[in-house]
C-alpha positions in Angstrom: 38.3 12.0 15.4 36.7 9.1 17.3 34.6 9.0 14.8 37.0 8.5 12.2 38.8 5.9 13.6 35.7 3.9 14.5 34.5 4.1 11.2 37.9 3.1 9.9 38.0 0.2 11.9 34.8 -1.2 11.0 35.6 -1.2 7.4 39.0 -2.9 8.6 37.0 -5.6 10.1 35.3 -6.7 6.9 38.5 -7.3 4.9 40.3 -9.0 8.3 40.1 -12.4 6.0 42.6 -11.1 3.5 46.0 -12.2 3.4 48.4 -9.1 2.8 51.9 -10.1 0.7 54.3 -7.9 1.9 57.1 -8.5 -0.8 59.4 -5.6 -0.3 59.7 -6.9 3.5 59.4 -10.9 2.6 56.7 -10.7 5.7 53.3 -12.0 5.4 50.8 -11.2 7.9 47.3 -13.1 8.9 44.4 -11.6 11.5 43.8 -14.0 13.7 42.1 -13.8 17.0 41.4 -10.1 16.6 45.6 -8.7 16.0 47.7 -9.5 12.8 50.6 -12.2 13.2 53.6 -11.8 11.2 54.4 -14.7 9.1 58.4 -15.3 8.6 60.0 -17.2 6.3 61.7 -19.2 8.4 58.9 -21.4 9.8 57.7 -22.3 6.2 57.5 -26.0 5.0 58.1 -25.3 1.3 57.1 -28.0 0.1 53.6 -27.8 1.6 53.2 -24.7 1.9 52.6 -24.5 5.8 53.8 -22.1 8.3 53.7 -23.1 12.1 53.4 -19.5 14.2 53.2 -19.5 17.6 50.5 -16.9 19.4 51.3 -15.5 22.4 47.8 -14.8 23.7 46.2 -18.4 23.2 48.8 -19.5 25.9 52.0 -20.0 23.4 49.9 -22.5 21.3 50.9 -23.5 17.7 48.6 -23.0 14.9 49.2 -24.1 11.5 48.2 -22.1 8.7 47.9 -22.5 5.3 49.4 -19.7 3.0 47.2 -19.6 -0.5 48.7 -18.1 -3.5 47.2 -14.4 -3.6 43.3 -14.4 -5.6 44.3 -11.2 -8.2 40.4 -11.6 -9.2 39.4 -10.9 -5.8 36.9 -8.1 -6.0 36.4 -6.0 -3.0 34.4 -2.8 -4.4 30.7 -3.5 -2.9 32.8 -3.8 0.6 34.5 -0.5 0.6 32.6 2.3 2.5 31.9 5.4 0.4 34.1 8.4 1.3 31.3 10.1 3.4 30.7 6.9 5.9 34.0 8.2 7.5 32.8 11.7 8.0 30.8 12.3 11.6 27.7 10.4 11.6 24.6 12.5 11.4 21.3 10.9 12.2 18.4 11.1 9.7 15.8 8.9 10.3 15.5 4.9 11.1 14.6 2.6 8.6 12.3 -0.8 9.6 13.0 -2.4 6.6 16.7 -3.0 7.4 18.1 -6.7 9.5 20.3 -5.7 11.9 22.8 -8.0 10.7 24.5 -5.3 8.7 27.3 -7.6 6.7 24.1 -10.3 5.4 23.6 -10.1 1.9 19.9 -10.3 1.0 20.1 -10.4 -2.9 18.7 -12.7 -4.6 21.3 -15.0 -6.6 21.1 -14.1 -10.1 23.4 -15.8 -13.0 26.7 -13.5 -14.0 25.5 -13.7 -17.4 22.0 -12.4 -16.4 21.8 -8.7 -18.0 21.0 -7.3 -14.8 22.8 -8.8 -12.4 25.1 -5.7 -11.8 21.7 -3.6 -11.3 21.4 -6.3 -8.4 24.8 -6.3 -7.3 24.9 -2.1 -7.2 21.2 -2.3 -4.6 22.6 -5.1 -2.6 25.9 -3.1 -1.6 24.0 0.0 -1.2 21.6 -1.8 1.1 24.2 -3.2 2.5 26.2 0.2 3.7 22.6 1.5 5.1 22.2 -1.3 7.0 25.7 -1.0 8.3 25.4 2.7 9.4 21.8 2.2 10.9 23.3 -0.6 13.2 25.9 1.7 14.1 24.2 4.4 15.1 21.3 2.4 17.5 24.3 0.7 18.8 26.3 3.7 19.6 24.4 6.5 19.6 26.9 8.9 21.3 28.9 8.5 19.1 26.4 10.1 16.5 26.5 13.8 17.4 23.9 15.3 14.6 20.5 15.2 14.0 19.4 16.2 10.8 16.2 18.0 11.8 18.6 20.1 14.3 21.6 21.1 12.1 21.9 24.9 11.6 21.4 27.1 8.8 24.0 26.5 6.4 26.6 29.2 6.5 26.2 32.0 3.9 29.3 32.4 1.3 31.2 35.7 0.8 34.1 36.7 -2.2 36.5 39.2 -1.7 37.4 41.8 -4.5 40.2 43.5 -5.1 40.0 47.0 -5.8 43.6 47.9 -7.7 42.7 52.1 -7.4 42.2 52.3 -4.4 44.5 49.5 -3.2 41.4 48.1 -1.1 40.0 44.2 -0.6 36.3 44.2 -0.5 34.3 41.1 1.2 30.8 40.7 0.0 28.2 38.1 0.4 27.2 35.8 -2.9 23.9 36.6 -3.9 22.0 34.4 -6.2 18.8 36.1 -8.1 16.5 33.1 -8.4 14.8 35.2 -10.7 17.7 34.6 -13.1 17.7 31.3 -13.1 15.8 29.8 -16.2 15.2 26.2 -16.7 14.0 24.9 -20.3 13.0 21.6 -18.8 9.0 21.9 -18.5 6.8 19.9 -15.9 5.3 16.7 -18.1 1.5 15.9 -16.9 1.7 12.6 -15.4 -1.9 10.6 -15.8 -3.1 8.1 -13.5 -3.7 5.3 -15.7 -6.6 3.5 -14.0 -7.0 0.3 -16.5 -3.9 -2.1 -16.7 -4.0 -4.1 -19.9 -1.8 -6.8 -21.4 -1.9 -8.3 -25.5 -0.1 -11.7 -26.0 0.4 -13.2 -29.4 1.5 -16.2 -30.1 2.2 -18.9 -33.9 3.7 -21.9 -33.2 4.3 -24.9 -34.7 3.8 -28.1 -32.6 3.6 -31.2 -31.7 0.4 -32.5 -29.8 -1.2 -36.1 -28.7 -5.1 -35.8 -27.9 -6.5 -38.6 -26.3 -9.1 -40.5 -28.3 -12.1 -39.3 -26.1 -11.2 -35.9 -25.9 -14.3 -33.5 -26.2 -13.8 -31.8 -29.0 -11.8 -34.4 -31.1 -8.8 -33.9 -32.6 -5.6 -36.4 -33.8 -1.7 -36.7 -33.2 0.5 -35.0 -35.4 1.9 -31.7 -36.0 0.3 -28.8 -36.2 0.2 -24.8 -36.1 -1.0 -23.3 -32.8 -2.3 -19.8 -32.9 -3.1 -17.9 -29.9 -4.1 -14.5 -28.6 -4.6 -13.5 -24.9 -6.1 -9.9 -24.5 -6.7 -9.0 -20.1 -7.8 -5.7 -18.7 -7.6 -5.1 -15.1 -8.7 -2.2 -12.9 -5.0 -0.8 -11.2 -5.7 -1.7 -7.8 -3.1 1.0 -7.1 -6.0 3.6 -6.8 -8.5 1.3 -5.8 -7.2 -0.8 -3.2 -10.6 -2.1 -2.2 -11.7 -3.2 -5.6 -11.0 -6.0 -7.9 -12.2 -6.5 -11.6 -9.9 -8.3 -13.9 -11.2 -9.5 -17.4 -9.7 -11.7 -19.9 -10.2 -12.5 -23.6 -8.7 -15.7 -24.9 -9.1 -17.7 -28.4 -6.9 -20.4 -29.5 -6.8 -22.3 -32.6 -5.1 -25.5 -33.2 -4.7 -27.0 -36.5 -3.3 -30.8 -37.7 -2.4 -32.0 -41.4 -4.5 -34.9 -42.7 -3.0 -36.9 -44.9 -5.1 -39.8 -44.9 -8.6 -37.8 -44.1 -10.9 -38.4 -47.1 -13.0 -35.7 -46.9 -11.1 -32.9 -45.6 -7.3 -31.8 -45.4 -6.4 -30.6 -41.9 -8.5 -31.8 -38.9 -8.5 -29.2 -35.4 -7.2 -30.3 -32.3 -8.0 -26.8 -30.4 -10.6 -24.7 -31.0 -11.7 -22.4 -27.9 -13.1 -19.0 -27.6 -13.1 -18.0 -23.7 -13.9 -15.1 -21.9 -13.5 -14.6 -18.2 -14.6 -12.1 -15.8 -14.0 -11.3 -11.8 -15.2 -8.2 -10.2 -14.8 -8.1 -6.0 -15.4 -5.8 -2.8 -12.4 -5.9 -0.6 -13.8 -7.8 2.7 -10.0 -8.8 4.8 -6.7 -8.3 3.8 -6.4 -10.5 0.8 -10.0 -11.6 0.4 -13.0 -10.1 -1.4 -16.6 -11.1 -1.5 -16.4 -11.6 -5.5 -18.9 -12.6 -8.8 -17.6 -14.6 -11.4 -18.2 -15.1 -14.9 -16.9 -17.1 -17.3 -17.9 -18.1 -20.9 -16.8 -20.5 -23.5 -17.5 -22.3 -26.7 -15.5 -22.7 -30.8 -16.0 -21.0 -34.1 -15.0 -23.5 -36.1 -17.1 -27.2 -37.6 -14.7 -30.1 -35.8 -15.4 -33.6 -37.8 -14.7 -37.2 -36.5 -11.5 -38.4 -38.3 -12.9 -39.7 -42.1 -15.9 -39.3 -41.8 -19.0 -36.5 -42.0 -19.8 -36.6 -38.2 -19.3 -33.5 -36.7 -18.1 -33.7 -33.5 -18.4 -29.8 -32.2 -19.4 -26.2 -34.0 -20.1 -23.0 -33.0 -22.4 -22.9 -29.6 -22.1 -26.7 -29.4 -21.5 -26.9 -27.5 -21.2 -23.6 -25.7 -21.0 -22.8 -21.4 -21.8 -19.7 -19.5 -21.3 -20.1 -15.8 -22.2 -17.3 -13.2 -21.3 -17.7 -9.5 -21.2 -15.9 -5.8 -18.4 -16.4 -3.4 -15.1 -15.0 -2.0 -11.6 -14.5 -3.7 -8.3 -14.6 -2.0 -5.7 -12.9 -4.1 -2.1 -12.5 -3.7 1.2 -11.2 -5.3 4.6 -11.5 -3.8 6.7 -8.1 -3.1 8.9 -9.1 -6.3 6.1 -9.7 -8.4 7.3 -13.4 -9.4 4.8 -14.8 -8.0 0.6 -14.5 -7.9 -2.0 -16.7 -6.6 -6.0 -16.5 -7.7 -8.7 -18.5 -5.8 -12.3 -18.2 -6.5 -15.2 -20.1 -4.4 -18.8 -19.6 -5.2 -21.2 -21.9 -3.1 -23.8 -20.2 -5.3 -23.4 -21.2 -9.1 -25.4 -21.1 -12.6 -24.1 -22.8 -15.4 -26.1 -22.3 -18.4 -25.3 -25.2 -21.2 -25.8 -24.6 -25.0 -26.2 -26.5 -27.6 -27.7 -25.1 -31.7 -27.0 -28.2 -33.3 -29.7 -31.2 -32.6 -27.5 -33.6 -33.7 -25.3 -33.2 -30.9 -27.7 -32.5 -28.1 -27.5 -35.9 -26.7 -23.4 -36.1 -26.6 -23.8 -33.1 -24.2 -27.1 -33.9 -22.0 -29.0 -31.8 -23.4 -32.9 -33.2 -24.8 -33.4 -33.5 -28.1 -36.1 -30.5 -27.7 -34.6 -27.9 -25.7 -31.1 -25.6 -27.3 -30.4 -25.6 -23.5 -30.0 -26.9 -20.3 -30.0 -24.7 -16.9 -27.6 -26.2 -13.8 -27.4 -24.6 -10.0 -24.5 -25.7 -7.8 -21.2 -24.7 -7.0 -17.9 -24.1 -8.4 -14.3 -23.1 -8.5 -11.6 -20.8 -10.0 -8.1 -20.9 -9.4 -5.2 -19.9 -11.1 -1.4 -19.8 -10.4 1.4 -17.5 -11.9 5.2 -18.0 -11.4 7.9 -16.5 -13.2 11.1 -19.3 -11.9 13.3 -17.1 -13.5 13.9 -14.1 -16.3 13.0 -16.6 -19.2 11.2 -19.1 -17.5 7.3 -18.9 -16.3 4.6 -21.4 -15.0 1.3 -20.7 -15.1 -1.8 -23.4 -14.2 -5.5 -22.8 -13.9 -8.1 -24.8 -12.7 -12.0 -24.6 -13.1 -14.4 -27.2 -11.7 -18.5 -26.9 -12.0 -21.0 -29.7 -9.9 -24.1 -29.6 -9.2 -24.1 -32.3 -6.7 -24.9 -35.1 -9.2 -22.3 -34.6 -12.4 -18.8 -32.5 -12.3 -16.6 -31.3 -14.8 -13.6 -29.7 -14.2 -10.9 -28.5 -16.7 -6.9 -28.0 -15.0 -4.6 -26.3 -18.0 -1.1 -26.2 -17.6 1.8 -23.8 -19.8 5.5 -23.7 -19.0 7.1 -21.1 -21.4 10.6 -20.8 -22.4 11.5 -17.3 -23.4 14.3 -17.4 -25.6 14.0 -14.0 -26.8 11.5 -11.1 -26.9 10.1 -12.8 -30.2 11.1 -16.8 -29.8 9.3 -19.1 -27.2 9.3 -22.3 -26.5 5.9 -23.8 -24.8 4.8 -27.0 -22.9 0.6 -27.2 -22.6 -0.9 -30.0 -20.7 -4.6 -29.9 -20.7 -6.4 -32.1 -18.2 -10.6 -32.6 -18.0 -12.8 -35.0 -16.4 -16.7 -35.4 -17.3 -18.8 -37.0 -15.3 -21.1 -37.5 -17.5 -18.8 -38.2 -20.6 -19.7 -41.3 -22.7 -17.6 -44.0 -23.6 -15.1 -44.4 -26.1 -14.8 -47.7 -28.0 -11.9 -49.9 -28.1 -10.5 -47.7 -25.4 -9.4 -47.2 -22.2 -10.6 -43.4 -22.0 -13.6 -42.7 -20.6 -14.4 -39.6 -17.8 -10.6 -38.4 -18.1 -9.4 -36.6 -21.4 -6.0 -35.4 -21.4 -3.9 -33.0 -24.4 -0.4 -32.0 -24.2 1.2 -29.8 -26.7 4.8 -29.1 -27.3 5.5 -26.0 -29.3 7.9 -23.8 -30.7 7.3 -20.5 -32.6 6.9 -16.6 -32.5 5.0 -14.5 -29.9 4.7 -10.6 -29.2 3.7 -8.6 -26.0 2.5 -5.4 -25.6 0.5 -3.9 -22.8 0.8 -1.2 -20.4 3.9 0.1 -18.3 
């Protein structure tokens, strides 16, 4: 019973802010210093709705209170114990994950038109209760009388029968044969899936600005992006001490030429990538890792008017190969992921298949190639800021102590439905070794943005 009325209490204690209108009594009644003071009529100021009341215990004081017209949308229903909370407590097992503030809410806020903000809402208030009974019971532990590992056998069930003949009641004990019980459900074979992979496809028409300089040419206007972005991972589930994540990427940006001679559409994006990362767990979130990352167009991209081609396939084109360490990490919810590759040890291979070009990417007029040794860097950032909303940056930077280049890409993506998106790309490089533009102010830094609307689809593995 002292159970009971502890328990009652407790949940008495989390609605002590409520005003009660007791209307059939014209009383109203406020908690206030830990007892409820009846409210009377007759110390109300009606026209402001104040009520002086003197209390007793605070030495005959006089508080003024406010009376508030009662909230009928007040909704109490994740602060109502469940029926069983008020049965005797019964002890089964301790859980670290829980505050000891058991009243806290820990949800995160979500928007009342979000679809799953009641999914939230429903965990929150169960985590809630849990919390509220393990505080009780390491703060009162006599009053918790059962242990779960120490409770007897349950009690066995019996049925009389009645036996109209013979005018005698038979008591027997109710015996199930498990034999008889039959299930149609069948046990489904669960695989491990050891590969994680992920397909995103994406047409959209655009808006872009290249800046006059930018590597692989290009013009304002509008245009039709088409994308595809193809990763396989190894499920680090089953090998938590590995890490190999690859990544297939092409995108193809075309512009409308109205005024272009010689052809009709000019491209402002042109890139075929592929990017690789296997690593050896070494501490908690680091690995000693190899990286590899290649890149180069399909496509013949021409100076604006004119028969000067500007970049082709394998001209140029970049393979980069490098040693080092990766710290990777992924918040609990998932919103969040972080990606840093160092390798003091780097080889960047340079192509170029077209003589003509050579010399616009330091290559000799003789040689298809050019070998580098230095160092570089791969980082990449993933945040999700909300249910429709994501940010995702990478950043890649190659030197071999006497010429950088270093490419940062940025995409916030609207989600406006699982086939409409909405996309911002800013596109940031710097050459070293870049020549200049004339008649302008570009030279080392190339910048493109690219604002886009259009269709995209998902798929990949649960």
């Amino acid at each position: 019973m002292r159970n009971i009325i502890t328990s009652v209490i407790a949940s008495l204690m989390l609605l002590a802010s409520v005003n009660f209108d007791m209307s059939a009594q014209n009383h109203r009644y406020k908690f206030i210093d830990g007892k409820w003071v009846e409210l009377t009529d007759e110390a109300t100021d009606e026209a402001a709705g104040v009520k002086l009341v003197t209390d007793s215990i605070a030495n005959d004081s006089i508080l003024e209170i406010v009376i508030l017209p009662a909230d009928t949308t007040l909704n109490v229903d994740n602060r109502m114990f469940p029926a069983h909370y008020y049965l005797p407590m019964v002890f089964d097992g301790y859980e670290v994950g829980l505050t000891p503030d058991s009243i806290k809410s820990n949800a995160e806020p979500m928007s009342d038109d979000d679809p799953l903000a009641w999914v939230n809402n429903v965990v929150d208030t169960d985590k809630r209760f849990r919390r509220f009974k393990q505080q009780y019971m390491v703060s009162y532990p006599q009053s918790v009388p059962y242990n779960i590992n120490t409770l007897p056998v349950a009690p066995k069930k019996f049925q009389a029968y009645v036996d109209p003949s013979t005018a005698k009641i038979t008591v027997a004990e109710i015996n199930i044969d498990q034999s008889e019980v039959k299930s149609d459900v069948k046990p489904v074979e669960v695989k491990k899936k050891y590969w994680l992979s992920q397909f995103n496809g994406h047409v959209q028409f655009s808006q872009a600005y290249v800046s006059p300089n930018w590597y692989q040419g290009g013009k304002n206007n509008l245009n039709i992006l088409v994308s595809a972005v193809y990763n396989i991972k190894l499920n680090q589930t089953f090998n938590p001490n590995l890490l190999f994540d690859n990544t297939f990427s092409y995108k193809l940006g075309t512009n409308s030429e109205s005024e272009d001679q010689f052809r009709k559409y000019s491209i402002s994006e042109d890139i075929f990538q592929v990017n690789s990362k296997f690593g050896i767990k070494a501490a908690k979130l680091w690995y000693y890792s190899a990286t590899m990352q290649f890149k180069t167009q399909f496509l013949n991209n021409y100076t604006f008017n004119t028969e000067s081609l500007k970049a082709a396939f394998l001209s140029p084109g970049e393979l980069n190969i490098g040693l080092g360490m990766t710290y990777a990490y992924t918040s609990k919810n998932g919103k969040f992921s972080a990606n840093a590759s160092i390798a003091p040890l780097s080889y960047n291979l340079r192509i170029c298949t077209d003589e003509k070009l050579r010399a616009a990417f330091g290559i000799d007029l003789d040689r298809t190639t050019v070998s580098q040794y230095g160092s570089n860097i791969d980082a990449k950032l993933s945040w999700r800021i909300a249910h429709n909303i994501s940010y995702n940056t990478r950043l890649t930077a190659f030197t071999n102590y006497s010429y950088i280049q270093s490419d940062w890409e940025h995409t916030l993506a609207f989600t406006i439905n699982k086939y409409l998106t909405t996309q911002l790309y800013v596109h940031l490089r710097y050459d070293s070794q870049a020549l200049p533009m004339p008649d302008s102010k570009w030279n080392k830094f190339q910048v493109k943005e690219i604002l886009s609307f259009g269709f995209s689809y998902a798929i990949g593995t649960v």
